[in-house]
C-alpha positions as CSV (number, residue, x, y, z in Angstrom):
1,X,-11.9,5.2,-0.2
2,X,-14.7,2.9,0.1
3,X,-16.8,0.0,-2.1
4,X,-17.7,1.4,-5.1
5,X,-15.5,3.9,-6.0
6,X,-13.6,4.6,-9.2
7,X,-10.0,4.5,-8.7
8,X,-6.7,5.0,-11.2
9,X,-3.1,4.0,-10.1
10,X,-1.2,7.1,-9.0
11,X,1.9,6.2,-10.9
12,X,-0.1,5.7,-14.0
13,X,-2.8,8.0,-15.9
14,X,-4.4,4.9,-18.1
15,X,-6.2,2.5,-15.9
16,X,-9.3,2.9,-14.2
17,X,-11.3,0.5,-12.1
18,X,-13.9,0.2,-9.3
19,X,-13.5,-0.9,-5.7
20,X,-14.9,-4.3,-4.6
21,X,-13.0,-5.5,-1.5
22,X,-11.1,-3.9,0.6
23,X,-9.0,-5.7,3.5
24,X,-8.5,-3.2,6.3
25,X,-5.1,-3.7,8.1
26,X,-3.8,-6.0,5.8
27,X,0.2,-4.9,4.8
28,X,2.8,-3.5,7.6
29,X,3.4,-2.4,10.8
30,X,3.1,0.5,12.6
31,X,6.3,0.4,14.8
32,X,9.3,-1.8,14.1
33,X,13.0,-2.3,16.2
34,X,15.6,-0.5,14.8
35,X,19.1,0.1,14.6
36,X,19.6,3.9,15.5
37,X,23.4,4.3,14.4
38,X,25.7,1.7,12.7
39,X,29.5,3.1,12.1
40,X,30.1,2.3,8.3
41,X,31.7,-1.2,7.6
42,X,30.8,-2.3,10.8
43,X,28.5,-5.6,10.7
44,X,24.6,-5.6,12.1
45,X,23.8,-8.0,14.3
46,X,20.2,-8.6,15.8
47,X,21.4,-7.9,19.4
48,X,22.2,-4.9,18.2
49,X,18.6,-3.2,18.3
50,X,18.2,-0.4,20.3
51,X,14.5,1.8,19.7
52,X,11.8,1.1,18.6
53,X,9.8,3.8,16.2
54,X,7.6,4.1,13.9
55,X,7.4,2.5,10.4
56,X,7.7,4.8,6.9
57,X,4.4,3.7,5.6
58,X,3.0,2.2,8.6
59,X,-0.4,0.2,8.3
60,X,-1.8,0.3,4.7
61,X,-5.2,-1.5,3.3
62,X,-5.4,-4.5,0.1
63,X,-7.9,-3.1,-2.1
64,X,-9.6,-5.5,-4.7
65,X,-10.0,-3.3,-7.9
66,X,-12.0,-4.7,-11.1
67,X,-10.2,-3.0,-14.1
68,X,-11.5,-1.5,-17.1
69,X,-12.3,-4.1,-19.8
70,X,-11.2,-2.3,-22.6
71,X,-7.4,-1.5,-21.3
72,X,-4.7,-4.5,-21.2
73,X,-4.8,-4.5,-18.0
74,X,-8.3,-6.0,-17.8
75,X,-9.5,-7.8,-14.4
76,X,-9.1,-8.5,-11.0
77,X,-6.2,-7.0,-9.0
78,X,-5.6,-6.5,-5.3
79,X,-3.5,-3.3,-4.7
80,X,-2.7,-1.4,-1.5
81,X,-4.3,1.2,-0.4
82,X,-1.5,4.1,-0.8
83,X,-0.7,3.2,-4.7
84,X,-4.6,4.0,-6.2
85,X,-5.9,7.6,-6.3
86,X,-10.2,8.1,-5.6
87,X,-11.1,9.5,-9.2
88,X,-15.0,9.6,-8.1
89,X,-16.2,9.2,-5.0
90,X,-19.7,6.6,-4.9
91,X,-22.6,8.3,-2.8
C-alpha cells in the first residue's frame, strides 16, 4: 500500500477511498511479556511474567484515507493498515 492508492475496508464491500498519509510504525508491538500458563481461578500478578514472544498482530501502519463523497461515510479517516484492502494499485 502506498500514497495514492484506492482502498475499501475489508469487513465492508461499500466504501472506497484513496490513500493520503500513511504513518509507518504507528499501532503495537512486536514482542510483549507474557504469562505462559495460569491454573484456572488462580489470580495474575505482574511478577508473574515469565517469556517474552511475539505479539498476534505485531507492528501495523495508521493510514489517512479520504472517503468517497457520495457514501455516508464521506471524509477523512485514519485506519490501520491491516483493516483496508488495495482495490487499485497507483503507478
Amino acid at each position: 500500500m502506498k500514497v495514492g492508492d484506492l482502498v475499501k475496508l475489508k469487513i465492508d464491500t461499500g466504501p472506497l477511498g484513496f490513500v493520503l498519509r500513511i504513518d509507518k510504525q504507528h499501532y503495537g508491538a512486536s514482542t510483549a511479556y507474557k504469562i505462559s500458563h495460569v491454573e484456572r481461578g488462580k489470580a495474575i500478578r505482574s511478577n508473574m511474567v515469565d517469556i517474552i514472544a511475539t505479539t498476534a498482530d505485531g507492528i501495523r501502519d495508521r493510514v489517512l484515507v479520504l472517503w468517497n463523497a457520495t457514501d455516508a461515510m464521506g471524509g477523512y479517516e485514519y485506519c490501520e493498515s491491516t483493516e483496508l484492502e488495495v482495490v487499485s494499485e497507483c503507478e
